[in-house]
C-alpha positions in Angstrom: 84.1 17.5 -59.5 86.0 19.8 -57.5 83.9 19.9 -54.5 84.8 15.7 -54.5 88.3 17.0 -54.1 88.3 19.4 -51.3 86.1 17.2 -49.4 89.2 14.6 -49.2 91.4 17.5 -48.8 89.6 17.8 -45.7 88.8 14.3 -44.3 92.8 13.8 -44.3 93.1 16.9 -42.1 91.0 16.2 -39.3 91.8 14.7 -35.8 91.4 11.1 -35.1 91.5 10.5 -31.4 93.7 7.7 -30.1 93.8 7.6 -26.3 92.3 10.2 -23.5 93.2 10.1 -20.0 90.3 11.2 -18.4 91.6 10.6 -15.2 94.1 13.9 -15.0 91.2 15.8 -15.7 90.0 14.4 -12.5 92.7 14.3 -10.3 94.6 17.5 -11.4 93.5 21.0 -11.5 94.6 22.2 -15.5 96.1 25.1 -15.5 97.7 25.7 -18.5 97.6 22.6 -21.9 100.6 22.6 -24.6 100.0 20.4 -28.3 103.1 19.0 -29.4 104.9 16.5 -31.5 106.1 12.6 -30.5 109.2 11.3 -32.0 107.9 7.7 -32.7 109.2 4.7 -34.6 107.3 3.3 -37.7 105.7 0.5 -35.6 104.5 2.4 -32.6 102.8 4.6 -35.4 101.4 1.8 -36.8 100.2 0.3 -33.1 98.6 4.2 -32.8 96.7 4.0 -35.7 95.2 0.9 -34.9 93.7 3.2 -31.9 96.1 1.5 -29.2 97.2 3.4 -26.5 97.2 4.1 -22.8 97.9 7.6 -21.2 96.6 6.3 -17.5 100.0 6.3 -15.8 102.2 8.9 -18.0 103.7 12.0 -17.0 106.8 14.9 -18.8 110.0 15.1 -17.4 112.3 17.9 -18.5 116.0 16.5 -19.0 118.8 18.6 -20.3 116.5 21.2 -21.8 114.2 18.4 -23.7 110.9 17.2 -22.7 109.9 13.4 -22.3 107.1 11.5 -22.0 107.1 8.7 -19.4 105.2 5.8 -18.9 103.0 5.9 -21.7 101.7 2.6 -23.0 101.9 1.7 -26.5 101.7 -2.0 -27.3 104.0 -3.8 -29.7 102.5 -3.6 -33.3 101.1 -7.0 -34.0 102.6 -7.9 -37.3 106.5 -6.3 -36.1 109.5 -8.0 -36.1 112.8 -7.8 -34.5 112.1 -3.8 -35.3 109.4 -3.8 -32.6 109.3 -1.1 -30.2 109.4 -1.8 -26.4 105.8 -0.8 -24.8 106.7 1.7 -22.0 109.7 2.8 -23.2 110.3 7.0 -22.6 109.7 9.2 -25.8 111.1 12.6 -26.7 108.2 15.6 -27.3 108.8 18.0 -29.9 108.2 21.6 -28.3 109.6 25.2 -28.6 112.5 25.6 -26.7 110.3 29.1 -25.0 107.1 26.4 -24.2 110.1 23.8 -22.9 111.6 26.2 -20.5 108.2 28.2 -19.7 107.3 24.3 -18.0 110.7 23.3 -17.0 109.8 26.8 -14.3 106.2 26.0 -13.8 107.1 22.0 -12.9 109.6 23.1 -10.6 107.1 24.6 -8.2 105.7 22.7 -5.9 102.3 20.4 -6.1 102.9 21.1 -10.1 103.4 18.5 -12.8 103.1 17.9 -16.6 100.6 15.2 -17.7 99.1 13.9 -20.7 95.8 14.7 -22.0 95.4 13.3 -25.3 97.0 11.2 -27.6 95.5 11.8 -31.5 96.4 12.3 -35.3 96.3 15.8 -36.7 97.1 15.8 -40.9 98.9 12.3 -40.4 101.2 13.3 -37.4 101.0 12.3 -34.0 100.4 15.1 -31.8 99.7 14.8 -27.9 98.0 17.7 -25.5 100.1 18.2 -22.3 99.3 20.1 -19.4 100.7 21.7 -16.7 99.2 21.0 -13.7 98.4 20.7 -10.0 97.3 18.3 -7.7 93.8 18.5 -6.4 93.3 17.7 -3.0 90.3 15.0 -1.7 88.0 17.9 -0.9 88.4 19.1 -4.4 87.3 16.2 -6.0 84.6 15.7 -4.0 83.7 19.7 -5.0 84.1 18.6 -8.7 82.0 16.3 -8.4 79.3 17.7 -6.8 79.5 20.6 -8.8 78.7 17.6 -12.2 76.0 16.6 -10.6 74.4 19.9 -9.8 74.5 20.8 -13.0 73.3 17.7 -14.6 70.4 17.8 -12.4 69.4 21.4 -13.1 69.5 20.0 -17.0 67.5 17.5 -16.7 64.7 20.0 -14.7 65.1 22.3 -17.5 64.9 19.6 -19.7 61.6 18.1 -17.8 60.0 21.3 -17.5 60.3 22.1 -21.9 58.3 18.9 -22.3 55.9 19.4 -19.8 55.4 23.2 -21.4 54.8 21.2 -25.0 52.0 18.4 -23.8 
């Protein structure tokens, strides 16, 4: 019986992904990623946990010493009334005020910037993965990708060669 127990101890304490912006990882050179809070009203919560988001076009500003998130679609929750949320509208992050001013430097330089990562649950919060980062030039991308396919093709050699060795 108490096994039953911690088992949903644990299932309520895991992370349920909502939105990934795969693109930043592409475009931007990570340098340095931050997990941190989302003050949120009850129906863009409830929009989230329906697994409705989009992080494609959102970035972090520092204002006064707090950090916000831009840009960052969240559609109306379906069943809201006049308390409905606008979509795009810009929310504040919850961070230390040592991680706020650590970025608030870092941003400041030049070809840096703050972008989402990740948008998910972690024990019933909202929680979203920022990172400071920098702009990758066309070469680069072209180097990243390259660099994929190298290494997908030496996999799939290795991969060729195991089954050969087995027959």
């Amino acid at each position: 019986m108490a096994k039953a127990k911690d088992k949903d101890k644990d299932k309520g304490s895991g992370r349920k992904l909502v939105a990934q912006n795969k693109k930043a990882r592409h475009d931007y050179l990570i340098i340095d990623t931050y997990e941190c809070g989302l003050v949120l009203t009850g129906t863009e919560v409830k929009s989230l946990r329906q697994g409705r988001a989009s992080l494609v076009d959102g970035f972090v500003q520092i204002e006064r010493g707090e950090a916000w998130l831009y840009n960052v679609h969240v559609p109306e929750y379906a069943q809201g009334t006049w308390t409905n949320h606008s979509a795009r509208r810009k929310r504040k992050l919850l961070l230390h005020r040592a991680e706020i001013d650590k970025l608030e430097s870092k941003s400041q330089e030049s070809g840096h910037t703050i972008v989402p990562l990740v948008l998910y649950f972690k024990e019933g919060r909202a929680k979203v993965e920022i990172a400071l980062a920098k702009g990758k030039k066309e070469y680069d991308k072209r180097q990243t990708l390259r660099e994929k396919q190298d290494t997908r093709e030496t996999n799939r050699a290795v991969a060729a060669a195991k089954r050969r060795q087995r027959a």
